[in-house]
DOSETI-342996 format. One record per residue (C-alpha): residue number from 1; x, y, z. Coordinates in pm, whole numbers, plus 50000, padded with zeros to 5 digits. Each point is the difference from the previous one (the first is absolute). Layout:
<nodes>
  pos     c1     c2     c3
  NUM      X      Y      Z
...
</nodes>
This chain:
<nodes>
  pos     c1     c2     c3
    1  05174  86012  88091
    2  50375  49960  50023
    3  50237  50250  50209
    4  50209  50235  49854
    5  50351  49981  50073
    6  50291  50169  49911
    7  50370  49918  49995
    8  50218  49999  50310
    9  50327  50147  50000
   10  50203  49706  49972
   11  49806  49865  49620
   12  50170  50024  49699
   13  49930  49955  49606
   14  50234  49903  49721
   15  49967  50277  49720
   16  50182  49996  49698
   17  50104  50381  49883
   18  50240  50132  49717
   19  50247  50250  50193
   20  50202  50174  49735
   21  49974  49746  49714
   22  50114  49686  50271
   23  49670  49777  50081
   24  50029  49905  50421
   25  49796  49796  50163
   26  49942  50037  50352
   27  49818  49920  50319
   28  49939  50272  50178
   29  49814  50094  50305
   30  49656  50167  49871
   31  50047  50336  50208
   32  50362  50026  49842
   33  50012  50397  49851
   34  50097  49965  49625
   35  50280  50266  50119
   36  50155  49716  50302
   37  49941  49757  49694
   38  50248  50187  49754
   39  50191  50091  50256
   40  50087  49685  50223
   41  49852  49688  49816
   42  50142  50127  49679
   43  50334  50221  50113
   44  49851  50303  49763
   45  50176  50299  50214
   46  49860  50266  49778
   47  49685  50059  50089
   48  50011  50192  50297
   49  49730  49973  50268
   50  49937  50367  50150
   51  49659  50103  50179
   52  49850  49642  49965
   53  49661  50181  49921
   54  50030  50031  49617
   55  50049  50404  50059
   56  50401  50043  49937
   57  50038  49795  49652
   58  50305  49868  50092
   59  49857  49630  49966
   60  49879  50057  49624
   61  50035  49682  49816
   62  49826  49936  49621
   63  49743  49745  50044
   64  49867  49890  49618
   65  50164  50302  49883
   66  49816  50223  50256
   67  50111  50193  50319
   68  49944  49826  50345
   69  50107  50091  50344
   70  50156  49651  50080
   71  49968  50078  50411
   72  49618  50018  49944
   73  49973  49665  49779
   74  50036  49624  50165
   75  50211  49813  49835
   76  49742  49713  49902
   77  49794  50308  49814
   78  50286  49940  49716
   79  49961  49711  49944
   80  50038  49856  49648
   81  50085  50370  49883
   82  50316  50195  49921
   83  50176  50206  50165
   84  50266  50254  49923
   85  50221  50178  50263
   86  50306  50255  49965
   87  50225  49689  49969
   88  49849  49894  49698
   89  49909  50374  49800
   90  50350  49917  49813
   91  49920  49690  49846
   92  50265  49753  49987
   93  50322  50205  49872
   94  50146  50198  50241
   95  49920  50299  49860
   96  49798  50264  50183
   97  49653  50077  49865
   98  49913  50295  49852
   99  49836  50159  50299
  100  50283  49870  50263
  101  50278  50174  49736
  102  49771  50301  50004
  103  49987  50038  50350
  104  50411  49932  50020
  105  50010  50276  49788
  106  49771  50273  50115
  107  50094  49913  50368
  108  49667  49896  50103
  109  50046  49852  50286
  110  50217  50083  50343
  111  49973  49730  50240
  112  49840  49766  49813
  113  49727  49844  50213
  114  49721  50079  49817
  115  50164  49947  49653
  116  49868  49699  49846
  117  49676  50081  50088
  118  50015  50331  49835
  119  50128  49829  49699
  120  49743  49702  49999
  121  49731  50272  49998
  122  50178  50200  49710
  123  49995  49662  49832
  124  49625  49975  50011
  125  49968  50363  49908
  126  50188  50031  49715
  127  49859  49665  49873
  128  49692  50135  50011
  129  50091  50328  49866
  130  50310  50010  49830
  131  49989  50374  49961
  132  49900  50191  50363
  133  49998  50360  50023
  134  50182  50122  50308
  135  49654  50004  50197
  136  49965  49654  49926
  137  50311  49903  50125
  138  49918  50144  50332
  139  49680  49893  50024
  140  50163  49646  49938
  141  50224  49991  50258
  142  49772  50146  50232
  143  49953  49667  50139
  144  50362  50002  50121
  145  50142  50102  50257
  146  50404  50200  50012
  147  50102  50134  50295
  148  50341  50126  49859
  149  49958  50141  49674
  150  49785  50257  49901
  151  49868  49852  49632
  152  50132  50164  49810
  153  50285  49772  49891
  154  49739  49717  50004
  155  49788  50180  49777
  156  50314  50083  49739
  157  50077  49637  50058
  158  49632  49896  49878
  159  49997  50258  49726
  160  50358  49844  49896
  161  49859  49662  49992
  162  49670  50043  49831
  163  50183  50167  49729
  164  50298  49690  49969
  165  49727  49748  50022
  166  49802  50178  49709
  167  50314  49976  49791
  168  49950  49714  49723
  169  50283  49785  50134
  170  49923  50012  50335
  171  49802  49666  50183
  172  49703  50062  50172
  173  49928  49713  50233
</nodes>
């Protein structure tokens, strides 16, 4: 019977991911945090790194379309997938999307920190349900964490959005 064993701290792998529409390839150590990934392999500033136990939200990244905390993911667990962070919600104008104008607007945000998580959670949400009730918006964003606001404006901001990305000629990515 052959040993176990199980990588060291100083092995890497070379994955291949989609960030934002841009294929990188990459060797990277295997313990690397898909957060320290985005952040300092790939200069991605947005995603913000809070608690570092997947509790604050802050670190919310679209992974195939779906929500991840990107500070409890290794980077090799991407690997041949795609990837969307705050950076890339716009597209390639320079336009804001729908959500990010909606937020402007409704003043749903105050420092900022935990802003593009909020809004790559809202993302997901409204993807899957384009048309939330105010509970559902809550409930949504439940998973995120805002020590300066009180929600309110976040939750006009959502309700703002939903309705703009329901319009006809609005694009849903």
């Amino acid at each position: 019977m052959q040993e176990e064993t199980f990588p060291t701290f100083t092995e890497s792998c070379l994955i291949s991911v989609t960030v934002n529409g841009n294929l990188y390839e990459r060797e990277v150590p295997v313990r690397m945090l898909l957060s320290d990934f985005l952040r300092h392999e790939l200069h991605l500033t947005g995603t913000h790194v809070g608690c570092e136990h997947g509790v604050c939200g802050c670190c919310t990244v679209l992974l195939n379309g779906e929500p991840v905390r990107s500070c409890l993911m290794l980077a090799v667990q991407t690997d041949e997938m795609a990837l969307t962070t705050i950076e890339g919600l716009a597209g390639t104008n320079s336009e804001m999307h729908p959500i990010q104008q909606a937020f402007r607007e409704k003043h749903g945000l105050q420092c900022g920190f935990c802003t593009p998580g909020i809004i790559m959670s809202v993302h997901a949400m409204l993807h899957d349900n384009p048309n939330p009730t105010e509970e559902e918006i809550r409930h949504g964003l439940s998973g995120n964490l805002c020590r300066c606001t009180g929600y309110q404006n976040i939750v006009e901001a959502v309700k703002l959005a939903a309705e703009r990305l329901r319009e006809p000629q609005a694009e849903v990515d």
